[in-house]
DRENLUM-410221 format. One record per residue (C-alpha): residue number from 1; chain; residue in three letters; x, y, z. Coordinates in Angstrom, 2 decimals, always signed. Example, Ala and Ser with C-alpha at 12.3 -4.5 7.8 and 13.67 -1.06 7.14 Angstrom:
vodo n:1&chain:A&res:Ala&east:+12.30&north:-4.50&up:+7.80
vodo n:2&chain:A&res:Ser&east:+13.67&north:-1.06&up:+7.14
//
This chain:
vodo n:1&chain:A&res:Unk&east:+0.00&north:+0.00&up:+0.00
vodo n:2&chain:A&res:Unk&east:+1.44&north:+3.58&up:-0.86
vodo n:3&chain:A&res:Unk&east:+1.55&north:+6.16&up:+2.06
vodo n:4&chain:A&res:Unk&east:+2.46&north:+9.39&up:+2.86
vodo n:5&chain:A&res:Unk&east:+3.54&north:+8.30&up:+6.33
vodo n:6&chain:A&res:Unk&east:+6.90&north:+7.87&up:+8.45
vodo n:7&chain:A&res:Unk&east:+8.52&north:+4.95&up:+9.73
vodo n:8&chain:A&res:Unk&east:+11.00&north:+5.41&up:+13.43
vodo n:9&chain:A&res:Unk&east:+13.23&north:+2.73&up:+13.36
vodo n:10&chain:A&res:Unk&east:+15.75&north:+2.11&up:+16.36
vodo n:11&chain:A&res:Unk&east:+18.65&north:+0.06&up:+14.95
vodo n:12&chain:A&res:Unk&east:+20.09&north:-2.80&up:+17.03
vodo n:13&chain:A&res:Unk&east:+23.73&north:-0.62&up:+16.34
vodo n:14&chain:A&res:Unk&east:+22.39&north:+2.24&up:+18.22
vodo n:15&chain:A&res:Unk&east:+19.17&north:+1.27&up:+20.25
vodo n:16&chain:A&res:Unk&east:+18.88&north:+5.22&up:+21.68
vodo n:17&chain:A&res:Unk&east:+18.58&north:+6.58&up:+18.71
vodo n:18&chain:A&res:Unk&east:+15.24&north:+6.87&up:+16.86
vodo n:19&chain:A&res:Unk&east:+15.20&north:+7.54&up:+12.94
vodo n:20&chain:A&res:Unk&east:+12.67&north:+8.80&up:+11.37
vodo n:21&chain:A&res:Unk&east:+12.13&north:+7.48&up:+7.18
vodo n:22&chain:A&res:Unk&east:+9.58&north:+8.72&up:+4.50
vodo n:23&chain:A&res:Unk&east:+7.54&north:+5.62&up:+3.36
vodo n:24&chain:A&res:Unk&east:+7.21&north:+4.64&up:-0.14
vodo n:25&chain:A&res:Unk&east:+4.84&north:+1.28&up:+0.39
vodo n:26&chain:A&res:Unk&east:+4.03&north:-0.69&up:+3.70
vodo n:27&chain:A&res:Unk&east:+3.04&north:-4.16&up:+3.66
vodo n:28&chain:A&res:Unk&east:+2.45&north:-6.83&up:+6.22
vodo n:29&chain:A&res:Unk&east:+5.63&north:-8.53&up:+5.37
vodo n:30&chain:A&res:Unk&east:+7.94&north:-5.22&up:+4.90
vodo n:31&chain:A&res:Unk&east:+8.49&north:-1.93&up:+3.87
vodo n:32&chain:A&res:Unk&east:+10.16&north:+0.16&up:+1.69
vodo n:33&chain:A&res:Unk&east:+11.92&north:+3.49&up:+2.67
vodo n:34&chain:A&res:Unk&east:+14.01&north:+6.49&up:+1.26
vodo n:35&chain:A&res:Unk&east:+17.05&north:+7.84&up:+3.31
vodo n:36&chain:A&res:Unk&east:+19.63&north:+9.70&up:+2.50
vodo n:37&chain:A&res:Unk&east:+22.34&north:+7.72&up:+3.62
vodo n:38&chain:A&res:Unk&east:+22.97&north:+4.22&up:+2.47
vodo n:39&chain:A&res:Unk&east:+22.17&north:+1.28&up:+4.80
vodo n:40&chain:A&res:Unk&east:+23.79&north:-1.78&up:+5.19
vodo n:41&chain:A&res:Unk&east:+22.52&north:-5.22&up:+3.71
vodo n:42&chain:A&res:Unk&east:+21.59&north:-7.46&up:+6.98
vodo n:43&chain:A&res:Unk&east:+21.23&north:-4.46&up:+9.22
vodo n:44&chain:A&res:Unk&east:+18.73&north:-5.36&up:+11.96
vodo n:45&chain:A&res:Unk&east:+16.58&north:-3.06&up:+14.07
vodo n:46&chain:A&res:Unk&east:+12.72&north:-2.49&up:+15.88
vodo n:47&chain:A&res:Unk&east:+10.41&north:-0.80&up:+13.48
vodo n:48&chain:A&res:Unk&east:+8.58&north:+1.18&up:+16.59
vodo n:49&chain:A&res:Unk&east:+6.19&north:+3.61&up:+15.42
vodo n:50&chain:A&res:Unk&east:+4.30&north:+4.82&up:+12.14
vodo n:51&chain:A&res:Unk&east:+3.80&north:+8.34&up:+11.82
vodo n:52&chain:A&res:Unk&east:+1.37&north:+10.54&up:+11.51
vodo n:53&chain:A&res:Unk&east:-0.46&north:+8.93&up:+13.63
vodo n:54&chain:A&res:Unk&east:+1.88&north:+7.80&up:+16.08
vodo n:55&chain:A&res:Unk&east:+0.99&north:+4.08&up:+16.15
vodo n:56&chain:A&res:Unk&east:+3.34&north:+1.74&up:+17.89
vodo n:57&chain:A&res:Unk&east:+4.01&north:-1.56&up:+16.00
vodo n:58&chain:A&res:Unk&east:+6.94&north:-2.68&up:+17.46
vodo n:59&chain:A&res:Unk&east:+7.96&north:-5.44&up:+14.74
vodo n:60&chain:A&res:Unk&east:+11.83&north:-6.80&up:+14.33
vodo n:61&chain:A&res:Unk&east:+13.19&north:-5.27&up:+10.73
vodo n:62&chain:A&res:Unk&east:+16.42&north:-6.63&up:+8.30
vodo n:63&chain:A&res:Unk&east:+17.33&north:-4.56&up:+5.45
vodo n:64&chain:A&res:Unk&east:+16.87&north:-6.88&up:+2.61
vodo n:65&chain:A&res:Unk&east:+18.49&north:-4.24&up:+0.06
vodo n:66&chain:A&res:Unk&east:+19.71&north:-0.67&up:-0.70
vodo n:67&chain:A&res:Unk&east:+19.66&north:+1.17&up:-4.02
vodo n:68&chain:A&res:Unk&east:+21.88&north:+4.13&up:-4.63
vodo n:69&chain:A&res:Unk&east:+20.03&north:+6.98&up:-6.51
vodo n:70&chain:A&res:Unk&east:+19.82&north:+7.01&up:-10.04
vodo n:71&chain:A&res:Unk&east:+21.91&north:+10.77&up:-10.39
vodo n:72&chain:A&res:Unk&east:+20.81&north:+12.60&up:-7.35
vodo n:73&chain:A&res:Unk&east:+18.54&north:+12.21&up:-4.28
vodo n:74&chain:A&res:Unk&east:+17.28&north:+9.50&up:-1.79
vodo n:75&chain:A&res:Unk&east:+18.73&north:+5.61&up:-1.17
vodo n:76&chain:A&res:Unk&east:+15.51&north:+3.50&up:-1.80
vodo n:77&chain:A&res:Unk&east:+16.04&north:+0.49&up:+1.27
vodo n:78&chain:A&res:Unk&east:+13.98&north:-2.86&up:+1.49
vodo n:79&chain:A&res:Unk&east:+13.07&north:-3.72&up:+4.99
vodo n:80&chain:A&res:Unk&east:+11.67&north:-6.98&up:+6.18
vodo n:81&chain:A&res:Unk&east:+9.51&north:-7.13&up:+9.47
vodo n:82&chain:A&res:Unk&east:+10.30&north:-9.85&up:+11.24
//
């Protein structure tokens, strides 16, 4: 399903720290995200909240894949929910 909404993900790396990343599509079995930065193939994490609305979902995450950008702008990432 395509959304307008956020994801906050806090990374197993760095548990403190919540990031906040645009949605492209949600699905029960994963989502798919833009970020500026490239992440890391195998990366694991707790996808805790979708935003707007601020509901908590608390489901394990992987990053299946990352995509550089085609000339300029965003890293389109693959996350599976565990």
């Amino acid at each position: 399903m395509r959304t307008q909404a956020e994801l906050v993900v806090r990374w197993h790396h760095d548990m403190p720290t919540a990031i906040r990343y645009r949605i492209l599509d949600i699905s029960e079995g994963g989502a798919r995200i833009v970020t500026s930065a490239p992440l890391i193939e195998g990366m694991t994490g707790t996808a805790v909240t979708l935003l707007p609305k601020g509901t908590r979902i608390n489901r394990l995450c992987s990053v299946c894949w990352s995509r550089p950008p085609a000339l300029s702008g965003a890293f389109e990432v693959g996350l599976r929910f565990g």
